[in-house]
LOZARO-586336 format. One record per residue (C-alpha): residue number from 1; residue in one letter; x, y, z. Coordinates in Angstrom, 3 decimals, padded with zeros to 6 digits. Layout:
<recs>
[NUM; 'A'; [X; Y; Z]]
...
</recs>
This chain:
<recs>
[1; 'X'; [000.000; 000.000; 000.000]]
[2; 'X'; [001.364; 003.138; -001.385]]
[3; 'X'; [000.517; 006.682; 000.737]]
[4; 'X'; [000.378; 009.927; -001.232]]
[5; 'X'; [000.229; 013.092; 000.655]]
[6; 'X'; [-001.633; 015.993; -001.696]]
[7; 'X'; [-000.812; 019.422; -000.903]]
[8; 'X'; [-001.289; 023.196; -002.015]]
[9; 'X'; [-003.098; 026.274; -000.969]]
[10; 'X'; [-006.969; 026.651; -001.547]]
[11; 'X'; [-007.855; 026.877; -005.164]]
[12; 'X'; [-004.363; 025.002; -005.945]]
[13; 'X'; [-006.392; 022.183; -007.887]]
[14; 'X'; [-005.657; 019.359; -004.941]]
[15; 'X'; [-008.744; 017.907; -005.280]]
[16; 'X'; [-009.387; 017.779; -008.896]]
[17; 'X'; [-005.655; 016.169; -009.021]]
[18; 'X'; [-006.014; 013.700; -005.974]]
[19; 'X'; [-009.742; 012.493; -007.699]]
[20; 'X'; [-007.754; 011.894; -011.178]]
[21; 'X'; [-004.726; 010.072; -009.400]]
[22; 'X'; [-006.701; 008.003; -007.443]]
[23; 'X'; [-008.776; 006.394; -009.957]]
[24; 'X'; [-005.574; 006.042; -012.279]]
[25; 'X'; [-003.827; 004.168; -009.841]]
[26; 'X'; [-006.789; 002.356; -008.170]]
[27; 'X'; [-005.843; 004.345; -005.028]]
[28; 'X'; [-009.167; 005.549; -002.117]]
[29; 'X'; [-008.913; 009.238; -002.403]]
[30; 'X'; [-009.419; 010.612; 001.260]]
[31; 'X'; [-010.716; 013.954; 002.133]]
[32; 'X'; [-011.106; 014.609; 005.519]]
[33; 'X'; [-013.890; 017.305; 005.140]]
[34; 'X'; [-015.643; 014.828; 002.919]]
[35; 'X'; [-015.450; 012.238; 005.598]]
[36; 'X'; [-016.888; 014.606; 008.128]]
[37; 'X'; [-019.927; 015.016; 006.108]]
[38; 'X'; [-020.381; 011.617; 005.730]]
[39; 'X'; [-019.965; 010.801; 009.305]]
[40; 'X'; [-021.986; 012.988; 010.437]]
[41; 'X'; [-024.419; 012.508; 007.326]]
[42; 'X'; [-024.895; 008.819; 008.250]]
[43; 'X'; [-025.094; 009.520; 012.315]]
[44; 'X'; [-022.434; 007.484; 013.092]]
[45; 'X'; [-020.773; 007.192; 016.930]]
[46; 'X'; [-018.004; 009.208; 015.684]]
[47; 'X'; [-020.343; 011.358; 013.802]]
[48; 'X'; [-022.393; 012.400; 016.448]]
[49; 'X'; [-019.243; 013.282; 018.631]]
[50; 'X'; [-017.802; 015.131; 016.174]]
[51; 'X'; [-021.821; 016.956; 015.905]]
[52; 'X'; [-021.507; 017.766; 019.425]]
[53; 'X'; [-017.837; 019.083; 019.225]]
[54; 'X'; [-018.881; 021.420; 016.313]]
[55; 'X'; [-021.884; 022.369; 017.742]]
[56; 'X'; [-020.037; 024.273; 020.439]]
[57; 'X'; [-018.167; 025.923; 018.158]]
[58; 'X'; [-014.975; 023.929; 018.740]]
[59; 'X'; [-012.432; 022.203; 015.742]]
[60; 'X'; [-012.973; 018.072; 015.621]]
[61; 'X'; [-009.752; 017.243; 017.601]]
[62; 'X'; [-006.629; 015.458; 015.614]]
[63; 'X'; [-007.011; 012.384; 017.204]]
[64; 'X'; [-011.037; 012.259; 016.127]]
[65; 'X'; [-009.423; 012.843; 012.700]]
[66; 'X'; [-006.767; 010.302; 012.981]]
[67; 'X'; [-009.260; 007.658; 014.156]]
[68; 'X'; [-011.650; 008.360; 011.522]]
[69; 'X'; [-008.583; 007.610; 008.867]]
[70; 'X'; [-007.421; 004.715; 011.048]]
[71; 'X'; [-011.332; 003.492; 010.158]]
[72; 'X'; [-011.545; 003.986; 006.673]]
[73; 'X'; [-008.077; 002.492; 006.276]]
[74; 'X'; [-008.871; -000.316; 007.896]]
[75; 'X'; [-011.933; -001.176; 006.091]]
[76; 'X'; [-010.276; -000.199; 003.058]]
[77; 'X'; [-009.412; -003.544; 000.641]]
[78; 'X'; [-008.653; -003.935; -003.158]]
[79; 'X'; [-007.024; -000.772; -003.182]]
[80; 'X'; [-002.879; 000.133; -004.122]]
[81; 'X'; [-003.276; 003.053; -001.328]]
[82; 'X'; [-004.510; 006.100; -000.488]]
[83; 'X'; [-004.819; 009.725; -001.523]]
[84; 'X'; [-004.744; 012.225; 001.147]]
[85; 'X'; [-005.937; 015.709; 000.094]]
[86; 'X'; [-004.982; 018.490; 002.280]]
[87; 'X'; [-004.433; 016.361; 005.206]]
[88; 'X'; [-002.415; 016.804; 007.899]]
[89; 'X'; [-002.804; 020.490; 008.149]]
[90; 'X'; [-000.167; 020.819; 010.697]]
[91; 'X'; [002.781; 019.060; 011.781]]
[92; 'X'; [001.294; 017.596; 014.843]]
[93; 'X'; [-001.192; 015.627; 012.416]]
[94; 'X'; [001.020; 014.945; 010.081]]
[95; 'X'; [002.980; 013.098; 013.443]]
[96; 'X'; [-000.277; 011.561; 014.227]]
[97; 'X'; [-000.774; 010.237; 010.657]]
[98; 'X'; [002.953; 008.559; 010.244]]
[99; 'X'; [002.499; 007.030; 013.588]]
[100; 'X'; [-000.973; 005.672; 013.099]]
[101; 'X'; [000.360; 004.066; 009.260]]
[102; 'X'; [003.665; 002.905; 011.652]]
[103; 'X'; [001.090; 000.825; 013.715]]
[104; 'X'; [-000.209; -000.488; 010.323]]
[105; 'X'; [003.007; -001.403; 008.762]]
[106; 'X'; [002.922; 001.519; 006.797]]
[107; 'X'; [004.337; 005.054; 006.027]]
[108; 'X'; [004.225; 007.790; 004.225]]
[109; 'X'; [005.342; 007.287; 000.761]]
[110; 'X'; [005.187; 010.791; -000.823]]
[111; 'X'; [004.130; 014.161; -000.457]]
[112; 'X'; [003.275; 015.761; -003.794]]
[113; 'X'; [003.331; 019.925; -003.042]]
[114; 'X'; [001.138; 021.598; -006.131]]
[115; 'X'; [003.183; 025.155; -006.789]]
[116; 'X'; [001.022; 028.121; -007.512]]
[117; 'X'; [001.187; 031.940; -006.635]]
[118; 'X'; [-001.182; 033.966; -005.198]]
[119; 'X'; [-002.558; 035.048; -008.535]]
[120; 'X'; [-003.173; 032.186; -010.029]]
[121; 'X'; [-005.319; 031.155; -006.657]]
[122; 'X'; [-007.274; 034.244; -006.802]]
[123; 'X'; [-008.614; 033.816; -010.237]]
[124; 'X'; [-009.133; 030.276; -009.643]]
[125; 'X'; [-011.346; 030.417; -006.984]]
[126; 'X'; [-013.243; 033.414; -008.434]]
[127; 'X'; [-013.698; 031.262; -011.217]]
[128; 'X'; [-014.457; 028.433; -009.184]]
[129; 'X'; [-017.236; 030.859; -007.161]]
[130; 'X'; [-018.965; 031.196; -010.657]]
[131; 'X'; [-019.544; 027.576; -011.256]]
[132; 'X'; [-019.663; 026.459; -007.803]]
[133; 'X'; [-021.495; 029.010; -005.668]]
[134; 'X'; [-019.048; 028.754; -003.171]]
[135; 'X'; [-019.586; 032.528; -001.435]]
[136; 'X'; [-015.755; 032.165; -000.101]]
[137; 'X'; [-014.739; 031.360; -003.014]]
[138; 'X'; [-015.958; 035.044; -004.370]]
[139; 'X'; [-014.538; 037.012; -001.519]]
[140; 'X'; [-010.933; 038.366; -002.460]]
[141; 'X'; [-010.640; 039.154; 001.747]]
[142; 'X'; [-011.874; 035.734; 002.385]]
[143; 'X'; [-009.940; 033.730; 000.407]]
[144; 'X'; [-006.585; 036.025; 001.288]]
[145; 'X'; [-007.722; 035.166; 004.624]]
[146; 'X'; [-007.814; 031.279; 003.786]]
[147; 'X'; [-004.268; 031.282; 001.495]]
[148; 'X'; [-002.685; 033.300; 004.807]]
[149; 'X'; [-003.654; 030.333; 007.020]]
[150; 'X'; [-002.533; 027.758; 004.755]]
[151; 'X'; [001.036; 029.600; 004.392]]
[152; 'X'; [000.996; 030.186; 008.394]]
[153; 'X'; [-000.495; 026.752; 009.465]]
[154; 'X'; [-000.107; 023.916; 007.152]]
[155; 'X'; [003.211; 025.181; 005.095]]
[156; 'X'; [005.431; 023.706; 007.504]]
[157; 'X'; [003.953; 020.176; 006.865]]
[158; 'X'; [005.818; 020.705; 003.949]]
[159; 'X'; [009.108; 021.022; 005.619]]
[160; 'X'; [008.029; 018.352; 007.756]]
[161; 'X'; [007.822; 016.502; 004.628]]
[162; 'X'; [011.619; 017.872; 003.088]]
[163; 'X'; [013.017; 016.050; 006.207]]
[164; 'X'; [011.594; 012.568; 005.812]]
[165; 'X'; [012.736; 013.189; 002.113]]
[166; 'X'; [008.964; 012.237; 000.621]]
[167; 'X'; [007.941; 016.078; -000.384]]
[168; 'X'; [007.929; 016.796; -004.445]]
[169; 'X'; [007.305; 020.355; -005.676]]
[170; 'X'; [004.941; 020.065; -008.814]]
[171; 'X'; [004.520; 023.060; -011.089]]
[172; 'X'; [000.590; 023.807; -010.324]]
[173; 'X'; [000.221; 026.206; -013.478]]
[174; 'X'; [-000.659; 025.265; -016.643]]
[175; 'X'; [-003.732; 023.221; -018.020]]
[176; 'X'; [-005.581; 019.938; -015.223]]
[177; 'X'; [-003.791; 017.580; -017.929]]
[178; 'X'; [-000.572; 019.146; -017.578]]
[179; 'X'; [-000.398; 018.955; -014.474]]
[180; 'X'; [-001.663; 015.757; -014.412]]
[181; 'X'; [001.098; 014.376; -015.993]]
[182; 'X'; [003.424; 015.763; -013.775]]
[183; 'X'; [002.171; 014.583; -010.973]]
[184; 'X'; [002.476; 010.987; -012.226]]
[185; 'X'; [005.842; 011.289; -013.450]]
[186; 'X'; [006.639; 011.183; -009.221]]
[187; 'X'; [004.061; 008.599; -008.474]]
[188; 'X'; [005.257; 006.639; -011.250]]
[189; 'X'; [008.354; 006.709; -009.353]]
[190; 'X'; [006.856; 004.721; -006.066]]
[191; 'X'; [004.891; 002.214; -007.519]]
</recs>
């Protein structure tokens, strides 16, 4: 089982990307917030504690996140691996994450960083508003807000990442297929 970490900022094209890989290489893409939903979607245990931790206004705690993960991976089978997109968003998950794969006989096998300015993001996601609806997705001061916490909060995963010598930088301009193929070119290089 192969682990892929996707990363950029909001608007980067992560999810598109991780959606693509995955089905190319017969990999589970996992999005965290998408697994929220569903958890909470389907009432689960670990839905309905997360429900009550939200409902006070509070973040689902790491280790909530971590076990949810630990579940899906678990009950994962036929699959090469797994997509992460955008998760960890800090180092202290991304610790949380190698040590729950450790327990599992596995690590993390790459971390594939998508490379776009500031820009670029912008007129993505006010692109992005137009088709999706997404009102913080229109907001320049929101979504400055929400490319200043990714470059404060979850950029030094990607250090984290340089040190256990998994992180790629991927050009994130250019055309989905482009990029695409670059991102494969370092997959290709796991598997």
């Amino acid at each position: 089982m192969i682990n892929v970490l996707m990363f950029g900022p909001p608007g980067s094209g992560k999810g598109t990307q991780s959606v693509t890989l995955a089905e190319k290489y017969n990999m589970l893409h996992l999005s965290t917030g998408d697994m929220l939903r569903a958890e909470l979607a389907a009432g689960t245990e670990l839905g309905r504690k997360m429900a009550a931790i939200m409902s006070a206004g509070e973040l689902v705690p790491d280790e909530v996140v971590i076990a949810m993960i630990a579940q899906k991976i678990d009950s994962t089978t036929g699959k090469t691996g797994f997509i992460f997109d955008g998760f960890p968003r800090t180092v202290e998950q991304a610790d949380a994450l190698q040590n729950m794969l450790k327990e599992r006989g596995m690590k993390i096998d790459l971390m594939l960083v998508l490379d776009v300015n500031d820009t670029e993001l912008m007129d993505r996601m006010k692109k992005r508003a137009l088709v999706s609806g997404r009102a913080d997705d229109a907001d320049e001061a929101v979504i400055n807000n929400r490319i200043a916490v990714y470059r404060a909060k979850t950029e030094p995963v990607i250090d984290y990442g340089h040190r256990a010598k998994v992180s790629r930088m991927v050009d994130g301009i250019g055309s989905i297929d482009d990029i695409f193929v670059r991102l494969c070119r370092h997959i290709e290089t796991i598997i």
